[in-house]
TIGU-418198 format. One record per atom (N, C-alpha, C, CB): residue in one letter; x negated, y negated, z negated. Coordinates in steps of 0.02 Angstrom, whole numbers, padded with zeros to 5 digits, always signed. Glycine has a CB too. Layout:
// TIGU-418198
aXYZ...
//
This chain:
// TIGU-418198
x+16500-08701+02607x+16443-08737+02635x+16438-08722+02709x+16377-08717+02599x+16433-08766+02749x+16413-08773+02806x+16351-08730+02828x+16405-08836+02810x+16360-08682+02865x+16287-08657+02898x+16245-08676+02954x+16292-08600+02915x+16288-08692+02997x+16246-08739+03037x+16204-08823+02996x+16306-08759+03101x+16243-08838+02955x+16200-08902+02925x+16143-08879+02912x+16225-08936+02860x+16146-08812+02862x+16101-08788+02813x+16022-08770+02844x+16137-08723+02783x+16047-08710+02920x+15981-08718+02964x+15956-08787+02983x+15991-08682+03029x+16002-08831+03009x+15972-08884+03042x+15930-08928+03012x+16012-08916+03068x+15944-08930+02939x+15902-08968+02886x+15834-08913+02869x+15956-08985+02809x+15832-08874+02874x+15769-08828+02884x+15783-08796+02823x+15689-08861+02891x+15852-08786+02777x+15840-08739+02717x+15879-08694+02755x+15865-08760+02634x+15824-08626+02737x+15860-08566+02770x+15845-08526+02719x+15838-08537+02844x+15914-08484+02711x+15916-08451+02630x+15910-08390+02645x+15983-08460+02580x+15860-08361+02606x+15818-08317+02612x+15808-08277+02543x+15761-08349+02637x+15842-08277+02501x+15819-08263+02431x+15866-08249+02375x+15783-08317+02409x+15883-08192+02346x+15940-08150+02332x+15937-08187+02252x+15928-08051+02344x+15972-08183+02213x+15989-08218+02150x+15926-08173+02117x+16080-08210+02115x+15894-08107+02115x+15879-08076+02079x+15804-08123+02093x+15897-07999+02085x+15791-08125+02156x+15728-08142+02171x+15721-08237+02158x+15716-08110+02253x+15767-08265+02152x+15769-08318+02126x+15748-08333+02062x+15816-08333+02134x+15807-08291+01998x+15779-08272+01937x+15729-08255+01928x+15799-08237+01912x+15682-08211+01968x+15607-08226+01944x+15570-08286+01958x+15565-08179+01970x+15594-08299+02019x+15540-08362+02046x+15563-08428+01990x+15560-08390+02150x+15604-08435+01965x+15609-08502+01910x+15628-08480+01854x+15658-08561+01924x+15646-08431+01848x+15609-08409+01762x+15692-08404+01736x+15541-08493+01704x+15766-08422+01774x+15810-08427+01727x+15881-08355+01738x+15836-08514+01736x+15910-08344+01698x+15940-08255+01694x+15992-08268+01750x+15987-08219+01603x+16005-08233+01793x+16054-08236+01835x+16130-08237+01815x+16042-08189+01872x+16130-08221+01742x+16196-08250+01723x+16191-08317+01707x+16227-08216+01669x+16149-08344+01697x+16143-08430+01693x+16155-08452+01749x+16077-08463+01675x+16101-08433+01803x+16122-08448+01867x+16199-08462+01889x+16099-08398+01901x+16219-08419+01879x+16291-08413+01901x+16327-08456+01862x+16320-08343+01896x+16321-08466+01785x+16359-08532+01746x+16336-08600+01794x+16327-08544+01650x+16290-08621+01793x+16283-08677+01820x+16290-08706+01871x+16251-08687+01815x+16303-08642+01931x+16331-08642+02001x+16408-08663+01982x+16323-08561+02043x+16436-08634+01920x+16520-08636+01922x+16537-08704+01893x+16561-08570+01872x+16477-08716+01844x+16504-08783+01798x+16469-08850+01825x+16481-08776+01710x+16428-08844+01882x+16406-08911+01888x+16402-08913+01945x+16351-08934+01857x+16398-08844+01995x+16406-08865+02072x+16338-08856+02093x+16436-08944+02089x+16269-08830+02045x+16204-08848+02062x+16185-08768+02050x+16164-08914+02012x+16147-08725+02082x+16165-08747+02177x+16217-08741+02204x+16134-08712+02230x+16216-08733+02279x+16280-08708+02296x+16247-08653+02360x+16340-08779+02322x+16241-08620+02342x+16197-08545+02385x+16272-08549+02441x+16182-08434+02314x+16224-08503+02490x+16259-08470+02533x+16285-08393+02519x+16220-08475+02586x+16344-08378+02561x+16370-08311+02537x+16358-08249+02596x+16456-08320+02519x+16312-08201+02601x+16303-08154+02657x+16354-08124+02671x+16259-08108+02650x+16351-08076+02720x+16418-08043+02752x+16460-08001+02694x+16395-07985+02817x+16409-07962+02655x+16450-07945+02599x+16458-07993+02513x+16420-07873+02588x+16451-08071+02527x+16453-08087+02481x+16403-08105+02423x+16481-08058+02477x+16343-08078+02434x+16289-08094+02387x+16280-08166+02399x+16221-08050+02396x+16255-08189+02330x+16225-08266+02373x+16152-08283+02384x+16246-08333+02332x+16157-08291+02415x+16082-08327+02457x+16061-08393+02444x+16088-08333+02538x+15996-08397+02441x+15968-08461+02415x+15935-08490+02443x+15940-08463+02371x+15919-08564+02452x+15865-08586+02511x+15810-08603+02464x+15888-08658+02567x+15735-08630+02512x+15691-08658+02453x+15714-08728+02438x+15610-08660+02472x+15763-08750+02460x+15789-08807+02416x+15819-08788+02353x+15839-08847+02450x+15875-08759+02368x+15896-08741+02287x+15845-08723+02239x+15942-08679+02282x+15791-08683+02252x+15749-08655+02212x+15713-08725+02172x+15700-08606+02257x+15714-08765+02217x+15680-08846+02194x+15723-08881+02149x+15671-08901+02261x+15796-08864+02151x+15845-08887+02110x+15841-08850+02039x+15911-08877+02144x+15847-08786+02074x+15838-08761+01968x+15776-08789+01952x+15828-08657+01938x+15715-08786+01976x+15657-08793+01940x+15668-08878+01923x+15583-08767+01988x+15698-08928+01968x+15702-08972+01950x+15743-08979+01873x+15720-09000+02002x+15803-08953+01852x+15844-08955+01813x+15807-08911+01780x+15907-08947+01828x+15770-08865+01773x+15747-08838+01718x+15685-08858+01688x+15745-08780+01729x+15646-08926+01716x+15618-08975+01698x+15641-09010+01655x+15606-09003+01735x+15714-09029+01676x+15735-09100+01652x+15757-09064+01595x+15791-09153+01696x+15789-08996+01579x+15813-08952+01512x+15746-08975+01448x+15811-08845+01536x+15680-08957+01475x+15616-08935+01434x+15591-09000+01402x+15554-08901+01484x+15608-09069+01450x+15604-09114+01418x+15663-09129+01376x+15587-09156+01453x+15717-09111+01346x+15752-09116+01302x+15822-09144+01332x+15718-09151+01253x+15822-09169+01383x+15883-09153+01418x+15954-09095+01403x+15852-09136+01473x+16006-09097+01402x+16063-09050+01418x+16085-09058+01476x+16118-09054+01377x+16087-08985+01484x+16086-08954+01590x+16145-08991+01605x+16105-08844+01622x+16194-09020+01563x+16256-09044+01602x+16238-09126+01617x+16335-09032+01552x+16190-09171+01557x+16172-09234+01576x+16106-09203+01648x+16138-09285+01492x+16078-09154+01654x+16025-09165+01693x+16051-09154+01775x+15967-09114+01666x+16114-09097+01779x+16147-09106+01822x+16186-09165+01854x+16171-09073+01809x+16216-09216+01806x+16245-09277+01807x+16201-09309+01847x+16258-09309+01744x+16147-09333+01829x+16076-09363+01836x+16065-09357+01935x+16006-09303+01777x+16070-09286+01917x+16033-09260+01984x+16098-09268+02049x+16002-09162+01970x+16145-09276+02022x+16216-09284+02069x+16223-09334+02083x+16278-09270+02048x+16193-09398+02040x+16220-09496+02049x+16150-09463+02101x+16211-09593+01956x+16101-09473+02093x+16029-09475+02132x+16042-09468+02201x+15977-09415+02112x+16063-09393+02210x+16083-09375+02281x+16121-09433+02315x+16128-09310+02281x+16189-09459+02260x+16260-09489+02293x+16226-09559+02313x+16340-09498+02231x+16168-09597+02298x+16128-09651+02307x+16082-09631+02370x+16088-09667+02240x+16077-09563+02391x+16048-09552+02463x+15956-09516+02425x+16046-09654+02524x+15960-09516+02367x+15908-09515+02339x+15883-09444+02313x+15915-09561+02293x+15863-09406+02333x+15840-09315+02330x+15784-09303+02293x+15818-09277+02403x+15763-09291+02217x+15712-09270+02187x+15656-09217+02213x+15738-09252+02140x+15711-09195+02251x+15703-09122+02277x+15705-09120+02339x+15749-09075+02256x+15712-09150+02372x+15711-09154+02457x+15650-09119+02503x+15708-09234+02477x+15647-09116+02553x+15586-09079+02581x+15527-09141+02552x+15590-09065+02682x+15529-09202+02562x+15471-09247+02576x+15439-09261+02512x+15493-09313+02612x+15487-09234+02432x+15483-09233+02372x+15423-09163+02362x+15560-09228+02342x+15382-09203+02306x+15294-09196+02307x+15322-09128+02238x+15222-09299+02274x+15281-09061+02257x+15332-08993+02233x+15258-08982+02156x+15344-08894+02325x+15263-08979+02088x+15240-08978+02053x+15213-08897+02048x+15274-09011+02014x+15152-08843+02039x+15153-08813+02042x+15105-08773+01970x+15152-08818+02101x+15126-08733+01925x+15096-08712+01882x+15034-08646+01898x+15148-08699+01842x+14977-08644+01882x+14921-08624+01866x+14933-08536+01883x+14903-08651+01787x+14935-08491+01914x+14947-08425+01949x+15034-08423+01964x+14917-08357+01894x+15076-08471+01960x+15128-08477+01976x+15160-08428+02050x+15127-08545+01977x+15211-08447+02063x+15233-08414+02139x+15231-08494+02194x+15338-08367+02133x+15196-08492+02240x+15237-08522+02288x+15275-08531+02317x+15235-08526+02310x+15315-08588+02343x+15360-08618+02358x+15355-08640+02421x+15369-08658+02319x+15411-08657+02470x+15394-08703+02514x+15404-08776+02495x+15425-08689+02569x+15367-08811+02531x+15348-08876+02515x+15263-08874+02472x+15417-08909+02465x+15234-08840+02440x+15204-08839+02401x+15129-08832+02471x+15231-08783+02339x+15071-08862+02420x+15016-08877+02466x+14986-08779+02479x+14945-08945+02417x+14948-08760+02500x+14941-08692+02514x+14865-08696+02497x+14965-08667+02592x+14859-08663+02422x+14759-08642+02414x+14728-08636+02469x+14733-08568+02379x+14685-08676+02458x+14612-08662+02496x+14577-08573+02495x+14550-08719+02450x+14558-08543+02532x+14509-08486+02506x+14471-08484+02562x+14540-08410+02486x+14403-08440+02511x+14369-08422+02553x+14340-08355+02557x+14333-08460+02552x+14374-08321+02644x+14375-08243+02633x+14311-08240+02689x+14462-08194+02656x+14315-08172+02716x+14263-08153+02754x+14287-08092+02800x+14202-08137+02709x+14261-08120+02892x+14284-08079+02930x+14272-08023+02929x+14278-08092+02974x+14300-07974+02978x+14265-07910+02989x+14212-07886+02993x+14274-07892+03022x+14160-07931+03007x+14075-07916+03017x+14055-07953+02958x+14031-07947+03094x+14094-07971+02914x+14039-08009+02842x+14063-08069+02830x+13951-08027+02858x+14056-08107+02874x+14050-08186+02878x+14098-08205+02869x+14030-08219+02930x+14076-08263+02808x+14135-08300+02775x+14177-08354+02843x+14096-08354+02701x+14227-08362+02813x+14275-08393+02823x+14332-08428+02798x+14284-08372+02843x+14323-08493+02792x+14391-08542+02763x+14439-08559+02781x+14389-08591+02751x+14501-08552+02748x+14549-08531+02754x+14610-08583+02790x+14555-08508+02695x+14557-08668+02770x+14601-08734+02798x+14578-08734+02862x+14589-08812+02761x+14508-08707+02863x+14493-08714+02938x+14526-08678+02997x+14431-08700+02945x+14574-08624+02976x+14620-08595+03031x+14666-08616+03028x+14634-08536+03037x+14705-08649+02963x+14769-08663+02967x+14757-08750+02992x+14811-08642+02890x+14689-08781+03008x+14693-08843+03034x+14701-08842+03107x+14639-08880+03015x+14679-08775+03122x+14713-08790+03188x+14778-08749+03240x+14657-08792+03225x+14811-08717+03182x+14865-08671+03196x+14906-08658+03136x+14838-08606+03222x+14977-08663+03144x+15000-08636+03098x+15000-08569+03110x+15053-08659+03085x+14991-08533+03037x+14982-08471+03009x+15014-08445+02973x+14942-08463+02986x+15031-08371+02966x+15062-08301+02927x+15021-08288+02892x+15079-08238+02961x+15002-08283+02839x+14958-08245+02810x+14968-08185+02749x+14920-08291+02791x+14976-08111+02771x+14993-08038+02752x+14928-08046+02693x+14986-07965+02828x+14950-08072+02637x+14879-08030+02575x+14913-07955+02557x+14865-08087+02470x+14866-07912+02577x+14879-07853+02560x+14857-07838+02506x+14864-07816+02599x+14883-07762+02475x+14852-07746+02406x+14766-07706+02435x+14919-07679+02352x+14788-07652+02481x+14711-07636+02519x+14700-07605+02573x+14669-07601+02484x+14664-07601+02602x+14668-07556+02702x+14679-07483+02692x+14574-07556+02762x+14689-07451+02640x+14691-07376+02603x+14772-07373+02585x+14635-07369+02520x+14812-07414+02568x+14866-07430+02572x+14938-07383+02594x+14851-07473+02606x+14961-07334+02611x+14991-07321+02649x+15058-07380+02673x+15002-07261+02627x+15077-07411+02619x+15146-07478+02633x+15121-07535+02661x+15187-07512+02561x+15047-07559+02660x+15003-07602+02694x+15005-07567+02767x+14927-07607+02656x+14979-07501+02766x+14975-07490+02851x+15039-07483+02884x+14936-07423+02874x+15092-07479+02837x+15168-07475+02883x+15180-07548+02893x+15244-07436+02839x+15151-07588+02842x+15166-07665+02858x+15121-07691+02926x+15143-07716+02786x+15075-07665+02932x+15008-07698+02962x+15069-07678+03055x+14894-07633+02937x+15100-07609+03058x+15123-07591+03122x+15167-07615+03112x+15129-07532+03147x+15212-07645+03084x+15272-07682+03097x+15259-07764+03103x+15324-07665+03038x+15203-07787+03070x+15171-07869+03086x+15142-07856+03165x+15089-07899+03021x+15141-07799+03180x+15100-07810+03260x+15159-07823+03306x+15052-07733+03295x+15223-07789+03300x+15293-07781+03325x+15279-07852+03329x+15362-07745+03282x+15282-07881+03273x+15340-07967+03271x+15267-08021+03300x+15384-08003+03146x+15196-07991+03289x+15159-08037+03347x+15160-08089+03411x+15138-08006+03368x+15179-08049+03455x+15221-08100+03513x+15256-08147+03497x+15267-08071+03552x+15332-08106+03474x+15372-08186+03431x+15357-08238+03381x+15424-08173+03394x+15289-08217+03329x+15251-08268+03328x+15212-08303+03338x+15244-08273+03313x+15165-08280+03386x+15118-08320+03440x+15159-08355+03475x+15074-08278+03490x+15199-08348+03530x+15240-08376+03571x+15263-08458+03539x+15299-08322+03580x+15272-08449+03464x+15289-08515+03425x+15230-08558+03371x+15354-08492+03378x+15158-08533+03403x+15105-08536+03401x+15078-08521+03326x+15092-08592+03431x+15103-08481+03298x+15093-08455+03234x+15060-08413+03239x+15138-08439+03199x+14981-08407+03209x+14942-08361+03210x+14956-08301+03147x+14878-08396+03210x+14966-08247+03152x+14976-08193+03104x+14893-08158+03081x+15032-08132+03145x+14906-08197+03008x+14811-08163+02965x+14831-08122+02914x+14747-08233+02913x+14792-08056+02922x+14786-08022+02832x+14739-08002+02815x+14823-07964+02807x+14760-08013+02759x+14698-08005+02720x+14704-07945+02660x+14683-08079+02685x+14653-07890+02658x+14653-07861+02615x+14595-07869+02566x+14664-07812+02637x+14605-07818+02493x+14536-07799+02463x+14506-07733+02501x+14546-07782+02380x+14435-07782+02478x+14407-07713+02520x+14331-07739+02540x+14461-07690+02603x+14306-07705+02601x+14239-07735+02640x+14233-07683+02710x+14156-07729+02582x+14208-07733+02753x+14208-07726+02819x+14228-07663+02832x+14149-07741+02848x+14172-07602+02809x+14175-07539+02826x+14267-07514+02832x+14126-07497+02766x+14305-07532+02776x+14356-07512+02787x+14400-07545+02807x+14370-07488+02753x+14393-07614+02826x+14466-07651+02864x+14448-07656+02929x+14492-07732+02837x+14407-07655+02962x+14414-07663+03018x+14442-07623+03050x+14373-07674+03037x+14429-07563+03051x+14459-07488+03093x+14531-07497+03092x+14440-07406+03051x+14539-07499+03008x+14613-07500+03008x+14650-07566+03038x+14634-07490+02936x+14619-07634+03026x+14643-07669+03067x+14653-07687+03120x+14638-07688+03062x+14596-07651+03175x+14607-07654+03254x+14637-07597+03276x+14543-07663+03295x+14652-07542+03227x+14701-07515+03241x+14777-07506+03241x+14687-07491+03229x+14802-07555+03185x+14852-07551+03167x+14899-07628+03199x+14841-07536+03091x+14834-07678+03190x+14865-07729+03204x+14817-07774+03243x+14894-07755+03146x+14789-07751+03321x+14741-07795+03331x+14758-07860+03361x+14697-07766+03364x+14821-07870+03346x+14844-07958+03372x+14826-08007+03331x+14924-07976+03377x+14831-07964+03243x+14804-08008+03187x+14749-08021+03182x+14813-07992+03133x+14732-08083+03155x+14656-08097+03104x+14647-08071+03053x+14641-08158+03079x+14590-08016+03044x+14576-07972+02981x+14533-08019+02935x+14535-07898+03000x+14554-08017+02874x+14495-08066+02850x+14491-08016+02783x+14515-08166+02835x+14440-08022+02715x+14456-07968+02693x+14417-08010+02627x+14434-07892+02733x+14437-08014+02583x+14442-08036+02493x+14402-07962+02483x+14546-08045+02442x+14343-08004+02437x+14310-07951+02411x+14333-07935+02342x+14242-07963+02413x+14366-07960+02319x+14408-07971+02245x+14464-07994+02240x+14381-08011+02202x+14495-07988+02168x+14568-08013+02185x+14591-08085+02162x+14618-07964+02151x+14530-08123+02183x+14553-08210+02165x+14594-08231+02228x+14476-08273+02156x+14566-08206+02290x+14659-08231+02341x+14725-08210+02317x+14672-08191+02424x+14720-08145+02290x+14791-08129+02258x+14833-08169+02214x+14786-08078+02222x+14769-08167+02151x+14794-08218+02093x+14819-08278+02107x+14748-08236+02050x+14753-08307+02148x+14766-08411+02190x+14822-08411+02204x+14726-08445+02273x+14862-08357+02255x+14911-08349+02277x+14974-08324+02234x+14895-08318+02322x+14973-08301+02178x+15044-08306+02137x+15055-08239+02133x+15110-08349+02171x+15013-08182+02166x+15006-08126+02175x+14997-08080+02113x+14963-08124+02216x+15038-08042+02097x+15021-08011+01990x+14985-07942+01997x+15120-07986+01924x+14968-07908+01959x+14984-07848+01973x+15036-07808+01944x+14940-07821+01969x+15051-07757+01957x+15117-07719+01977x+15115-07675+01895x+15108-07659+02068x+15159-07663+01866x+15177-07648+01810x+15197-07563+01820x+15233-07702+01786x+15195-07501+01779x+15204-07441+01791x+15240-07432+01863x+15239-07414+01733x+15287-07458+01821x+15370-07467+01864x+15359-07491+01954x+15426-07552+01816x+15322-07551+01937x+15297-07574+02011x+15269-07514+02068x+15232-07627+01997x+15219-07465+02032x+15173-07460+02060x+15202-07372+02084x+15104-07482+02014x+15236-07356+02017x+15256-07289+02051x+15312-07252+02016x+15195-07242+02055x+15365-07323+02028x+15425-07305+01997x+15471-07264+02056x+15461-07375+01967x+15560-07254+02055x+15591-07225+02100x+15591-07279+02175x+15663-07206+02066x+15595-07334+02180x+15574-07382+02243x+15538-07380+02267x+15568-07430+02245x+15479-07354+02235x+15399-07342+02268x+15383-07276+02302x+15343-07345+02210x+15423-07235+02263x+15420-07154+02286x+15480-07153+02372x+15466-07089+02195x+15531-07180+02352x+15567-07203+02430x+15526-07215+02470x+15610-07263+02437x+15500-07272+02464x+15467-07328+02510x+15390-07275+02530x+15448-07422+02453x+15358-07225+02485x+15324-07165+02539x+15375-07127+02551x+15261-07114+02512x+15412-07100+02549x+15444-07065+02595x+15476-07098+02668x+15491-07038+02556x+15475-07171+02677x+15488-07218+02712x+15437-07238+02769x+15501-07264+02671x+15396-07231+02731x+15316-07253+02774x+15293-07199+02799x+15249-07283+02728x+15296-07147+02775x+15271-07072+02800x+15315-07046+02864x+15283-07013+02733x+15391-07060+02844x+15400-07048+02913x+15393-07095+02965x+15455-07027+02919x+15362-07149+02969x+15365-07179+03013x+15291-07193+03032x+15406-07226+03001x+15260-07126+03028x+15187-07108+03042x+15114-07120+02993x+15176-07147+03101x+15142-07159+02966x+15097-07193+02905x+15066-07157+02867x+15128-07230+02859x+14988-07136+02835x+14972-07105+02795x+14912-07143+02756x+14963-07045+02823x+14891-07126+02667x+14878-07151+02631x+14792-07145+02647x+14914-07130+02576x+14761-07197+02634x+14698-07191+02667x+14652-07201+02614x+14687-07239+02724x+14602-07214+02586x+14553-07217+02566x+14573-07283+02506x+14502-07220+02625x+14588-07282+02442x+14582-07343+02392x+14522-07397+02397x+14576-07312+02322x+14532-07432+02402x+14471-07513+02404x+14492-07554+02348x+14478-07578+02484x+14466-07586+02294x+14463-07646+02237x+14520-07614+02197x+14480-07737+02266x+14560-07663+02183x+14635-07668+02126x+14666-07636+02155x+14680-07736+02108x+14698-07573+02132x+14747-07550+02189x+14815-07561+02121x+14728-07447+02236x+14797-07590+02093x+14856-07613+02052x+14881-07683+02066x+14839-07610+01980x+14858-07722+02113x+14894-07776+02155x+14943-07771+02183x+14869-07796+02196x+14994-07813+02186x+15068-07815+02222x+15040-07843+02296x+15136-07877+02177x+15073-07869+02323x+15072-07909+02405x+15112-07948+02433x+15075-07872+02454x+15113-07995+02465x+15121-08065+02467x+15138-08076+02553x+15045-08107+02435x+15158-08134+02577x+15173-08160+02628x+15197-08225+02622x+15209-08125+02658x+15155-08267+02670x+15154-08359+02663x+15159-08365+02730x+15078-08407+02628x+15209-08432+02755x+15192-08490+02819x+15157-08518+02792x+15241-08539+02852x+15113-08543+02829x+15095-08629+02803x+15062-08646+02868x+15032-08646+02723x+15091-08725+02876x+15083-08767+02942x+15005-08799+02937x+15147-08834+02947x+15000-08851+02987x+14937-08872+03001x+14923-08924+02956x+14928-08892+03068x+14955-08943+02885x+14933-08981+02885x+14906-08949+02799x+14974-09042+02911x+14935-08882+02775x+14917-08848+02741x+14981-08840+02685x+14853-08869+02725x+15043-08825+02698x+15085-08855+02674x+15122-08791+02680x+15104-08919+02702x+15150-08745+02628x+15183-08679+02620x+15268-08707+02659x+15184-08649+02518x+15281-08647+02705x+15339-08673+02724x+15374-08609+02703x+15344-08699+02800x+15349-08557+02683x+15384-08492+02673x+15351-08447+02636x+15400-08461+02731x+15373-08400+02574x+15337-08375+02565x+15387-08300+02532x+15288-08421+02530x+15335-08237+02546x+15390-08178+02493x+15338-08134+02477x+15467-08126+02536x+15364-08116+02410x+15337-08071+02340x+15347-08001+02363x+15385-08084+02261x+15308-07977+02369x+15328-07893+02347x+15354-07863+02266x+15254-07849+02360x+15407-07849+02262x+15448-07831+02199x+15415-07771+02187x+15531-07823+02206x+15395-07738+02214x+15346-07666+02187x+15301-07663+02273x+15416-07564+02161x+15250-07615+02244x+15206-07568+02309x+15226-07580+02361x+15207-07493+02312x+15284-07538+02377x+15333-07552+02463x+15372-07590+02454x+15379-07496+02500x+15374-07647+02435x+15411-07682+02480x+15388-07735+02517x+15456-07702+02454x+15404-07759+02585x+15377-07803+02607x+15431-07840+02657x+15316-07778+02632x+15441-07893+02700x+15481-07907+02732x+15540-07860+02779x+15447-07940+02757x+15595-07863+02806x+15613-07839+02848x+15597-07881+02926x+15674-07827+02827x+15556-07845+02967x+15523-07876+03031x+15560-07940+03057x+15524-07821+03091x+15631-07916+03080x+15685-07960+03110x+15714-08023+03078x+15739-07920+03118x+15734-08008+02993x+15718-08068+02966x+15682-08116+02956x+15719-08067+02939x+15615-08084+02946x+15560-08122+02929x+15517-08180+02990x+15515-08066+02905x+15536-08133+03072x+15524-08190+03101x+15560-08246+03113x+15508-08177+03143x+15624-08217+03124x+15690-08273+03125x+15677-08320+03075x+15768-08242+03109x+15655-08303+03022x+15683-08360+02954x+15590-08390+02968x+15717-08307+02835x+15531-08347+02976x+15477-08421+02996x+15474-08454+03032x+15426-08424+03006x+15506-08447+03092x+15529-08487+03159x+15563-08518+03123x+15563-08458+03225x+15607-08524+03104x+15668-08569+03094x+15624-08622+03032x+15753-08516+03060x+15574-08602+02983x+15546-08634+02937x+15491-08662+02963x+15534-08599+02885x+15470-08679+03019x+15419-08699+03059x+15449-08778+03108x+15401-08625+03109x+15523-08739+03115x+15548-08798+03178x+15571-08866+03127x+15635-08762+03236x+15567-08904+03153x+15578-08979+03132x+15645-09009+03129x+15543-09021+03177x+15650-09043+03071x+15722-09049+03037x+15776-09076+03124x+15716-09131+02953x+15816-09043+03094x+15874-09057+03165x+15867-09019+03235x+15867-09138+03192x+15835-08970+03228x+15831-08910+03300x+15842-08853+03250x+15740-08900+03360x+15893-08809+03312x+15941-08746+03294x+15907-08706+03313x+16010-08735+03321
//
């Protein structure tokens, strides 16, 4: 596959087979049959070989694993989906309207929930009304007590500039109330918009689970403090669910998810350098490099 095509069409692959398999529900050894026997998808391969996925492909399995549930066989639904394309015709294309199930994960292409959180001093605030007039980042944290939230909160301040500059406003949001996000937020990250969920219906709206033993304080989680600690970070005060995972969305002005990533347990959260490269690049308009 072509990589320059791949950016220029705005799918930028971002998403490891493992993290695919969760997001559409099918075993990564399937994955891999249907890549070999029908050509669908056709991922990209990183420097060492893993393959990488864009949110198009992700639109392809879910498309084909539609067409399976209605009684379809993956090899007629693949067929199907191959004449479509060869007619110029994309089920799945960016401009193709993205079906989304009831606490599901987001997608790009997919419309981006409405919420309504509340600033640092109290006062509510809706959530279309910032993204109507800026595209936006928006960090849902698990809580401002956090220690992997406050290593995230100093590494979202790092990549600030490079996303302002491309007029992307960077918002997070934790559980919690005023008393405790603000401090931590004008300290950690005062380029961002603190907004702060008094409960965990932004989490849920947002595709957000909570975190299973394993999630919360398995061997990845115990790394990831030893990770955050040295890099000054310390565990602060618990606020709401602290059994919430954490989340990260684009979505443009017109309310429209252009990017989005899961935390697989507690710590994990983007790598800085990727994450702005690949929302810039999911922001710019089909045919600019």
């Amino acid at each position: 596959m072509n990589v320059a095509n791949v950016l220029s069409n705005g799918k930028v692959p971002h998403y490891n087979v493992k993290a695919v398999a969760k997001l559409v529900g099918i075993a990564p050894v399937t994955l891999r049959a249907w890549e070999r026997r029908y050509g669908l998808p056709t991922p990209l391969r990183g420097t060492q070989g893993y393959r990488l996925y864009t949110d198009h492909d992700v639109r392809t399995l879910l498309w084909l694993k539609a067409r399976t549930a209605e009684g379809m066989s993956i090899s007629r639904a693949a067929e199907q989906l191959l004449h479509l394309r060869s007619t110029g015709t994309d089920p799945v294309g960016d401009a193709a309207p993205v079906e989304r199930r009831e606490g599901a994960s987001l997608l790009a292409g997919m419309p981006a929930p409405n919420l309504m959180l509340h600033d640092a001093h109290g006062e509510p605030v809706e959530l279309a009304s910032i993204w109507g007039t800026s595209n936006i980042v928006i960090s849902i944290m698990r809580h401002f007590g956090c220690i992997f939230c406050r290593e995230w909160l100093h590494k979202l301040e790092l990549c600030a500039p490079a996303l302002r500059s491309f007029n992307i406003l960077p918002i997070v949001v934790g559980l919690g109330d005023a008393e405790h996000a603000a401090p931590v937020a004008s300290q950690l990250a005062p380029s961002a918009l603190c907004l702060i969920s008094q409960g965990t219906s932004a989490h849920l709206t947002y595709g957000i689970k909570r975190g299973s033993l394993l999630q919360l304080a398995g061997p990845s989680v115990i790394s990831s403090v030893v990770r955050a600690a040295r890099s000054g970070q310390m565990q602060g005060e618990t606020t709401g669910d602290i059994s919430m995972l954490s989340g990260v969305f684009a979505i443009d002005m017109a309310g429209t998810v252009r990017y989005s990533f899961y935390g697989s347990h507690a710590g994990d959260h983007p790598s800085p350098d990727i994450f702005v490269a690949t929302v810039r690049s999911a922001f710019q308009p089909a045919g600019v490099v």
